[in-house]
N, C-alpha and C positions, 0 to 999 in steps of 0.2 A: 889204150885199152883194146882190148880183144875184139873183132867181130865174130859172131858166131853166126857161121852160113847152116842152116839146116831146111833137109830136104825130105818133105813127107812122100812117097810116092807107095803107091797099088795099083795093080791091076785092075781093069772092070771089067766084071764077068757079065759079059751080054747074055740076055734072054729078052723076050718077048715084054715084057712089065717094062725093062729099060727102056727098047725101041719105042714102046709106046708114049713112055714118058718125057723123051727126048721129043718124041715129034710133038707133042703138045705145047712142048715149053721153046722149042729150036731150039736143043741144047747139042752141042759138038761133041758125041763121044769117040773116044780113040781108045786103041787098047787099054791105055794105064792112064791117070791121073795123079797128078803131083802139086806141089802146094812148096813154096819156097819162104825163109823167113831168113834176112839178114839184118842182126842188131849187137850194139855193143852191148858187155857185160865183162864189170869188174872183174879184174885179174887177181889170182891170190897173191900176188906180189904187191897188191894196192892194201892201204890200212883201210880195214872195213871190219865188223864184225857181224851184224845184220843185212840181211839183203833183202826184196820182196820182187818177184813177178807177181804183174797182175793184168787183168783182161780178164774178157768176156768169154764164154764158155766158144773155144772154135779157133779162139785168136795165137793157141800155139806157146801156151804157156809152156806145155809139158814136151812140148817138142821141143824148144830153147833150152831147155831146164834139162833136158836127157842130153843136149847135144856140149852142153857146157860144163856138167858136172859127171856126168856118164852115171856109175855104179853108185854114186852120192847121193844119186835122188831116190826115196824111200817113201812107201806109200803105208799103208794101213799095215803091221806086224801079225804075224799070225802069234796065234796064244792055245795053249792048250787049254782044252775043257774042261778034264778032271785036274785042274791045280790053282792052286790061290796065286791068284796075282804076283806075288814077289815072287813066286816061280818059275814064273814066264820068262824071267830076266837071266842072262847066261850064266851060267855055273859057277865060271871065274869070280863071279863078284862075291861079295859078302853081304848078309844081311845088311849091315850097315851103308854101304855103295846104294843098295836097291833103295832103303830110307831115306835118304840122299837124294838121289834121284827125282823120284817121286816127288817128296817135297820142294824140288829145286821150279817144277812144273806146277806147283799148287794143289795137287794132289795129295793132301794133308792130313786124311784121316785112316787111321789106323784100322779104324771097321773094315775097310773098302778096301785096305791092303790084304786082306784075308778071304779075299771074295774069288771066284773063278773072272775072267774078263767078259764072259756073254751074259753074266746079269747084272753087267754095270748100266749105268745112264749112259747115254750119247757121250755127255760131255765129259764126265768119267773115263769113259772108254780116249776122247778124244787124247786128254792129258794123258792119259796113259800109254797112249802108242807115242806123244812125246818124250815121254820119258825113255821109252826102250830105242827110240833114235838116236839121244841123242848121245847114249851109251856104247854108243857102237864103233867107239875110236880112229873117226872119220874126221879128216882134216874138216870139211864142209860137211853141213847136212843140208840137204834139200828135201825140205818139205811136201809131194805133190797133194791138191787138192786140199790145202790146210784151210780147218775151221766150215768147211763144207758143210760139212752135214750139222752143225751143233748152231743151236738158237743164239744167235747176237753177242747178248751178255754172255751169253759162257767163249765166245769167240774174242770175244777184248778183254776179258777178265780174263783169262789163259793165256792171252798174248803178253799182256803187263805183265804176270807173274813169270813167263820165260825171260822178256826182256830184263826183268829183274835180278833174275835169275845168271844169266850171264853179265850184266853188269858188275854182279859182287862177286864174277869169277867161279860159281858154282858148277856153273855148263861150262864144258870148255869145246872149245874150235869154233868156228863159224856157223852161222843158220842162214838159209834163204826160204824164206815162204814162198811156194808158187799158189798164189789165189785167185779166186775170181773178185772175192770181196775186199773191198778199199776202205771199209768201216775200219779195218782192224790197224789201220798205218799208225793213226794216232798214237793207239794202246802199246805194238811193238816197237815205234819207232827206229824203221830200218836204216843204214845208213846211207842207203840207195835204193830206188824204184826203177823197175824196167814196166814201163807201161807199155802192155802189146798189141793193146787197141789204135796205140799212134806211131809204136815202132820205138818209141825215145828215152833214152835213158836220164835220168836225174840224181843228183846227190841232194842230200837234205837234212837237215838237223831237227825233226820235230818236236813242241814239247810237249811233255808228257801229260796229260788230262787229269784237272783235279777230282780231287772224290768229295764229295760234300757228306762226310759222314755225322752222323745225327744221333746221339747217347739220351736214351732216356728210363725214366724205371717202368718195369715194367712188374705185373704179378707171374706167381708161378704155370698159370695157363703159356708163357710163352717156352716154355721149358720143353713140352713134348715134340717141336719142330726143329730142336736143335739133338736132343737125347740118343738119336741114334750115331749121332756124328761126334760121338763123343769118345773119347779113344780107353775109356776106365767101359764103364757099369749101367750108365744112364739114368741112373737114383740122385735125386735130387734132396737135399736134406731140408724138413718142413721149416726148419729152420734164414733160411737162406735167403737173403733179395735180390731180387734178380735186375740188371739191366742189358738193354736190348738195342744196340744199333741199328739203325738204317742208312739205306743208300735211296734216294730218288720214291721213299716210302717203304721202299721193303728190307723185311727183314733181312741183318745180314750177320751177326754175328751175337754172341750170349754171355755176360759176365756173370755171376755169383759171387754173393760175396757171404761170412759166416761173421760174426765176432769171435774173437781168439780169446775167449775164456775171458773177457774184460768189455769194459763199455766202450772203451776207444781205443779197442787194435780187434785190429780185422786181417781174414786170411781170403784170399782169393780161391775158393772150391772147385768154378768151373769156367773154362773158357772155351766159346766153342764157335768155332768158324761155318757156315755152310757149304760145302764144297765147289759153289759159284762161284765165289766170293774168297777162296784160299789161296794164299801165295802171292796178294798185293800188300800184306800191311793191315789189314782190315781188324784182324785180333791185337796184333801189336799195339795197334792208333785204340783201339776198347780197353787193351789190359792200360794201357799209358792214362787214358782219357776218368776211367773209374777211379783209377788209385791219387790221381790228381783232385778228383771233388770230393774223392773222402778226405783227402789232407786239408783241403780249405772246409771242411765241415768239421776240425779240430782231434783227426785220430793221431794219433802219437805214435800205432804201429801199421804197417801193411808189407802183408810179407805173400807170396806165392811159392807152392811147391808146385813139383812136375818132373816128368821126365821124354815130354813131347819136344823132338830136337827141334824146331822152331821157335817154340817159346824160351828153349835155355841158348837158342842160339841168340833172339833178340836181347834178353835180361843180361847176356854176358857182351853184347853189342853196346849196350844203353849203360849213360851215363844217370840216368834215373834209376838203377835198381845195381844194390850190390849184392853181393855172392855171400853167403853166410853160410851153410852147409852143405855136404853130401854124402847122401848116408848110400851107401855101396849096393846096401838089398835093401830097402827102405824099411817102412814104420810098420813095427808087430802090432798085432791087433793087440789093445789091451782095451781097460775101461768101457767107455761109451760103444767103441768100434770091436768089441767080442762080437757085436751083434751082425747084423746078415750085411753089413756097411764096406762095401771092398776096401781095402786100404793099399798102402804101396809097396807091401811083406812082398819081396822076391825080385826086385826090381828096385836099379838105382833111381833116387830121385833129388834133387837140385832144388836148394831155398833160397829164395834171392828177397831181401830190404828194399821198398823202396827210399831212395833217399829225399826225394823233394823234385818239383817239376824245373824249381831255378838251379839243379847242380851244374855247372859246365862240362 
C-alpha cells in the first residue's frame, strides 16, 4: 500500500499579538510553520469500494485526503439560485439520470426535486450535494467534511441509503468519506478506515444495523406530516386507512390503503416516505409489511399503482408483487375522479399484484 507523506506548511506573519503570545506561552516561532502527516491508504489497484477518513477536527483529514486523491476530493457544490434542483445537475444528463441519481442518495421526493437548493433542509441539501458528486465521472469520490453539518439521524440514514446505493451498483466508482464523525461507520460500512487520531490504517467488514421498524393503524390526523412529501397532490381520500410506521417511536413512513370497489380487494393510494428516512428500505419494508396483514385478514386482491421509480423498481425487484399493467399516460379522469381528485392522465403508471408473502 501507498504511504502518503503530506506536508502542511505557511508562513507566520509576525506582529506584536504574536510576540506577545509567544512569550507568555514560550512558544518557538520561526518564519514558517509546517505540520507533517505520513500514513497508508489503499491503492486503487486494491479491491475496495468504500473508504472512510476519520479524526478530530486538526488531525489532517483533508490534508491526507488532498494529498492522496488530489482533484477527487469535493466539497459542498455550488447550485444556482434561480433553478430547481434537477437543474443544478450538468446539462449532459437527462431528466431521468438526475431521478436516478437523487434517489440512488435517498433523496426521494419529487416536491423537493423542484425546489431551488437554498430553501432546502440541511440534510436535503446534504444528499443532494451527494448526489451531484457522485455524478461527476470520477474514478474516486472523496467526500471532505461529510455529514458535518446535518443532525445524527440524517447522517446514518444518508449513509446506509448511499452504501445501499452503491452495493446494487447504482453509484458507480468509489467513495471515501473524510469525517470527523465515527457514528456513521456502522451505517456506510466502509471497506477501510484511516483513523488520523492514531495514524492507522484498518480493513474491516462491518454489519449493517437493524432497523426495528414498527406498523401500526393509525387515523387520518397522521396524514398531514407526511402530505407534502408526497409526489401527486397531498389529498387524502376521506375514505382511506391509514397506517404509520416507526423507527425508535418516530414517525417514519405512511401507507393508505382504499377498497377496490369490493369488500376484499384493496388498492394501495399512498405511500409516503419522510425524507430522513428515504433510500434505506423503509417504504419498501411498509408497502411489503401492509399488503402482507391485509392478506392474513382474508383480501383476495392488493394491487398498487404508481409511477415513483423506487417503488416500481422495488415491485419489479420483489418476488411478492407481480406486474400487471402499464398504461403509457395513465388513467383519464372519468366517474368518481371528474372531481377536483388528481389522477394519473398524462404520465406513465405501473400496476403490480401482490402475490402472497410465501412466493419464493
Amino acid at each position: 500500500m501507498p504511504i502518503v507523506d503530506a506536508v502542511v506548511d505557511c508562513p507566520v506573519h509576525d506582529s506584536f499579538r504574536v510576540q506577545a503570545v509567544a512569550g507568555m506561552f514560550d512558544v518557538a516561532v520561526g518564519e514558517r510553520t509546517s505540520r507533517q502527516f505520513a500514513v497508508e491508504v489503499p491503492s486503487l489497484d486494491q479491491s475496495w469500494q468504500v473508504g472512510a477518513i476519520v479524526g478530530e477536527s486538526g488531525s489532517g483529514k483533508s490534508t491526507v485526503a488532498r494529498a492522496a486523491f488530489g482533484k477527487q476530493l469535493v466539497r459542498t457544490a455550488r447550485w444556482p439560485k434561480q433553478a430547481a434542483l434537477v437543474d443544478g445537475f450538468p446539462k449532459r444528463m437527462t431528466a431521468r439520470e438526475v431521478v436516478h441519481a437523487l434517489t440512488s442518495v435517498g433523496l426521494s421526493s419529487p416536491p423537493i426535486w423542484c425546489r431551488p437548493y437554498h430553501v432546502l433542509s440541511t440534510g436535503e441539501k446534504f444528499r443532494a450535494d451527494l448526489a451531484r458528486a457522485i455524478v461527476g465521472r470520477r474514478p474516486v469520490v472523496a467526500f471532505d467534511e461529510y455529514s458535518s453539518v446535518v443532525d445524527r439521524q440524517t447522517a446514518k440514514f444518508g449513509s446506509l441509503a448511499l452504501r445501499k446505493g452503491i452495493d446494487r451498483g447504482q453509484i458507480a466508482g468509489r467513495f471515501v468519506a473524510v469525517t470527523c464523525h465515527q457514528d456513521i461507520l456502522p451505517w456506510l460500512r466502509p471497506d477501510w478506515v484511516l483513523d488520523m487520531n492514531r495514524g492507522e490504517l484498518t480493513w474491516r467488514c462491518l454489519r449493517r444495523p437493524q432497523l426495528d421498524l414498527r406498523i401500526h393503524a393509525a387515523s387520518r390526523d397522521a396524514w398531514p406530516l407526511f402530505a407534502p412529501h408526497h409526489y401527486l397532490d397531498g389529498q387524502l381520500n376521506p375514505c382511506a386507512r391509514c397506517f404509520v410506521g416507526t423507527l425508535d417511536g418516530q414517525p417514519a413512513a405512511l401507507v393508505a390503503v382504499l377498497n377496490h370497489f369490493h369488500v376484499r380487494r384493496f388498492r394501495i393510494s399512498r405511500l409516503v416516505t419522510l425524507p430522513t428516512f428515504q433510500g434505506v428500505g423503509i417504504g419498501s419494508a411498509m408497502l411489503d409489511g401492509v399488503a402482507r396483514w391485509l392478506a392474513e385478514q382474508g383480501a383476495e386482491l392488493i394491487t398498487i399503482s404508481g409511477s415513483h421509480p423506487a417503488i416500481v423498481a422495488h415491485a419489479n425487484r420483489s418476488n411478492h408483487w407481480q406486474f400487471t399493467q402499464l398504461l403509457k399516460t395513465g388513467r383519464k379522469p372519468s366517474g368518481m375522479f371528474r372531481q377536483a381528485w388528481k389522477t394519473s392522465a398524462g404520465r406513465a403508471v405501473a400496476t403490480f399484484r401482490w402475490r402472497g408473502a410465501n412466493v419464493a
